[in-house]
N, C-alpha and C positions, 0 to 999 in steps of 0.2 A: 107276213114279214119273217123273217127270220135270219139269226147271228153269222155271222164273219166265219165260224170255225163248221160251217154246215157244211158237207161235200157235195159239189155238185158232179153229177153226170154232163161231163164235158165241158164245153166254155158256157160262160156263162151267158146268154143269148138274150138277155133283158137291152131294152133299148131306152135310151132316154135322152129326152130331147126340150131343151133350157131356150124360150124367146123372147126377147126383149125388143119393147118396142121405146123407143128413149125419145124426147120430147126438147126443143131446144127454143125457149118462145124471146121474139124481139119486134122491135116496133122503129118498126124507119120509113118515115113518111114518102120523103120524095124520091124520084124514080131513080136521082144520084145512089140516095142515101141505101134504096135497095140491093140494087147493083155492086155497091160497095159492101153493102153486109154476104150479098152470095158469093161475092167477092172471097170474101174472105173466111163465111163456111169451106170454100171447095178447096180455099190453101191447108187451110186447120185440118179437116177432113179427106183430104185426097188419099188416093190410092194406097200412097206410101204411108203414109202415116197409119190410116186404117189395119195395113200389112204387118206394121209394129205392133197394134195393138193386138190384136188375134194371134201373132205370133206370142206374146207374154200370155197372152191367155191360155195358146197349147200350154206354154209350159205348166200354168199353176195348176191346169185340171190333170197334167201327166200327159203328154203326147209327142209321138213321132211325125214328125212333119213328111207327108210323103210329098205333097205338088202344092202350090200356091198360083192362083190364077185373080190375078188385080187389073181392074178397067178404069180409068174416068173417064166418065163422059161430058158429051161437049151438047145443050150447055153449059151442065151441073150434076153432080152427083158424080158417084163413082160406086165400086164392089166390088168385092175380095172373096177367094173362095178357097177354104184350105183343107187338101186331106189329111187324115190324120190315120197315123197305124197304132197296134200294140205289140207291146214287149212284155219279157218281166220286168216289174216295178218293184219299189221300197215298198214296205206294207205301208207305214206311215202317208206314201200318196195316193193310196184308193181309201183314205178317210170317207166316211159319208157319215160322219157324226154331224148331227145337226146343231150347226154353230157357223160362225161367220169363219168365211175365206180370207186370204190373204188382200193386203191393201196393195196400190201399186209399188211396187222396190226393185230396185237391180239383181238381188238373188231371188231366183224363181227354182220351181220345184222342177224337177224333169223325171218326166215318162212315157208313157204310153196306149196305145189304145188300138182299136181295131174298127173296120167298117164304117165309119165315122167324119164330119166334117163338121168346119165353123163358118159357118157366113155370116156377110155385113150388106148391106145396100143402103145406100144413105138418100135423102129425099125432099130439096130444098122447097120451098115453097111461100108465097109472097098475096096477100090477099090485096086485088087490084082497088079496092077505097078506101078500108078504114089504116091501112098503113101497118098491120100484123104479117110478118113474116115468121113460119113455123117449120124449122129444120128437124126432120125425123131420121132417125139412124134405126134398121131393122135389122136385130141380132138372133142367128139361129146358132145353137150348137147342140149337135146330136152325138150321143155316144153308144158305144154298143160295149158292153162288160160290166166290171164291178161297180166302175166308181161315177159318178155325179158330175156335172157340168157346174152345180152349184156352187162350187166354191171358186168359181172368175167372177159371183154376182159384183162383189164388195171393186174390185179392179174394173169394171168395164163401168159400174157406174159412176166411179170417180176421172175416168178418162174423158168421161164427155161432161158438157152443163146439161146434166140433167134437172129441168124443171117438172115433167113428171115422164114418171114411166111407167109403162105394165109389164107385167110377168107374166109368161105361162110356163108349167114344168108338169111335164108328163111322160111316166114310167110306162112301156108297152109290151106287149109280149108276155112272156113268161120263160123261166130256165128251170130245169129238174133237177133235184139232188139223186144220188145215187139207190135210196129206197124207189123210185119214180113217182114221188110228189112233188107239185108243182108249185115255184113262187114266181109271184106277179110283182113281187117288187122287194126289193133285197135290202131296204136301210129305212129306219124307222123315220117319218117327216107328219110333223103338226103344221108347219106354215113353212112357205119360201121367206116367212120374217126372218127367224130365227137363223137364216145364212148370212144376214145383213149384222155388220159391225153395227156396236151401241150408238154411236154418233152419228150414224146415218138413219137408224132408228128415228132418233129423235130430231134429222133433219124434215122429215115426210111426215106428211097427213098418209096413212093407209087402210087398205082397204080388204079384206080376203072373202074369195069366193073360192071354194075348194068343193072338192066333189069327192072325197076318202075312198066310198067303193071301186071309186073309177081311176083311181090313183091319178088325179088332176088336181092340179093348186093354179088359183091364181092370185094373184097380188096389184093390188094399183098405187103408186106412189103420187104424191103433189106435194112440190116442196113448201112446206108451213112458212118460212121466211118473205117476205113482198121489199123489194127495193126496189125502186121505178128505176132509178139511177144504172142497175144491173141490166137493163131492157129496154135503154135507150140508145139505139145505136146513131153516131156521128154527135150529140147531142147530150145534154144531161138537163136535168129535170130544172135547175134553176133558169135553163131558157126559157120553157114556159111561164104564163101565168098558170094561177093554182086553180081557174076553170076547166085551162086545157088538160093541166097535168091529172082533174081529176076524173077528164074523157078520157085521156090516155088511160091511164092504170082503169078503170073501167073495161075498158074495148080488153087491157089485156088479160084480167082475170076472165073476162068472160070466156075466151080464147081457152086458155087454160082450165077450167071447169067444164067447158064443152068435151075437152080432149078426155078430161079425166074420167067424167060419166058419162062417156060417150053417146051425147043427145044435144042435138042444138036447143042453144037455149032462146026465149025472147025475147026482143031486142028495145032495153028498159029508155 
C-alpha cells in the first residue's frame, strides 16, 4: 500500500470492482398474492427507477456519466448499465479513507472516472409450495483510478429492503510510481465493515471472509431484526393462527439462512 502524496508514473491503472448481491425476502402464499408482490417488485424496481439509483451512486463515487443503457423485461425484472468516464476531481472525492460513505441526500458529490461502469440486474423469484418469494438485485461497479466504489455501500444499501446481502470488493492490477515500483493496491482496507455507517453496523449479523494477500474482502450481511409483519405480503400475521404464523416465520428464516450461508438447509 502506499500514501496519496506518492507519484505515480502515469495514470493510475489499478482497477476495482464493488458487488453486491442484495436479498429481498416475502412470503405470499396464493398465486393472487404472488403476482401482486412481482407486481409490485417490478414497479418499485423498474428500469427507471434503478437508472436513478446508479445515477446517485455515479455521483457519490465521482463520475461522468458517458451512456446509460436500461431494459425491463417482460415478465419481470429489468438492468441498467452506465458508463462512466474521468476528469479532474476535488481531492476530497477520491477519499478512500476507510470509513462509511454517504447515506442517501439530494446533494451528491460529483466527479469522475475513467474505463469503468455500474451495473444492476434485478431477479424476481417465487418458490411454487411453501409460498417464499425471493427478489435479488445484482450490483456490479468497477472503477479504473484512484479512488473506490466503496463509498455508494452505505446509499445502495439503503435503497433497497435489504434482508441480507453479500459483498465482494477486489482491487486488480497494479500502477507504478515513478522510481518503477509497483503497487497492488493504493488505500489502506481491514474489512468492507468499516464503509458501512454505525446504524447499519448494528442492523446486520456479519460475517468476513477476506483473503489480504490477494486484496479480496468479503462481507455477508442478515439483518439481526425478525418482524413477520415486514414479510407478509397482502396479509399480516394477526390473520393467522399462531401455528401457522409459526410455519410461516419458520419457512422464512430458513429461506434467509440458506441465502446467507449459502447451503441448503434440512427440512425440520
Amino acid at each position: 500500500m502506499f500514501e496519496p502524496q506518492v507519484k505515480l508514473h502515469g495514470f493510475n491503472n489499478l482497477s476495482k470492482t464493488l458487488s453486491l448481491s442484495i436479498y429481498d425476502i416475502c412470503y405470499a402464499k396464493t398465486r393472487q398474492q404472488v403476482d401482486e408482490y412481482i407486481a409490485y417488485i417490478d414497479d418499485v424496481y423498474n428500469a427507471a427507477r434503478l437508472t436513478q439509483i446508479l445515477t446517485d451512486v455515479t455521483n457519490i463515487i465521482g463520475a461522468n456519466i458517458l451512456n446509460i443503457a436500461r431494459q425491463d423485461y417482460d415478465p419481470q425484472g429489468a438492468s441498467v448499465t452506465i458508463l462512466i468516464s474521468e476528469e479532474p476531481v476535488a481531492a476530497e472525492s477520491l477519499s478512500n479513507t476507510e470509513e462509511p460513505g454517504p447515506l442517501p441526500k439530494k446533494d451528491s458529490v460529483v466527479a469522475h472516472l475513467d474505463k469503468s461502469h455500474i451495473t444492476v440486474h434485478t431477479y424476481p423469484e417465487s418458490h411454487p409450495e411453501n409460498g417464499i418469494s425471493t427478489f435479488r438485485a445484482d450490483i456490479d461497479i468497477s472503477t479504473c483510478g484512484r479512488i473506490s466504489p466503496l463509498k455508494a455501500l452505505n446509499y445502495i444499501i439503503h435503497s433497497f429492503d435489504s434482508d441480507i446481502v453479500t459483498l465482494d470488493y477486489r482491487v486488480r492490477g497494479f500502477t507504478r510510481d515513478v522510481h518503477g515500483k509497483k503497487h497492488f493496491i493504493d488505500h489502506k482496507i481491514n474489512s468492507i465493515q468499516n464503509y458501512l455507517s454505525e446504524d447499519t453496523r448494528e442492523r446486520y449479523q456479519m460475517i468476513d471472509v477476506n483473503v489480504y494477500q490477494e486484496n479480496v474482502f468479503h462481507t455477508k450481511m442478515l439483518l439481526k431484526e425478525f418482524d413477520l409483519d415486514n414479510y407478509l405480503f397482502g396479509h399480516e400475521s394477526s390473520d393467522y393462527s399462531p401455528t401457522v404464523r409459526g410455519n410461516i416465520e419458520q419457512s422464512l428464516r430458513k429461506e434467509m439462512y440458506e441465502i446467507f450461508y449459502g447451503r441448503n438447509m434440512p427440512n425440520v
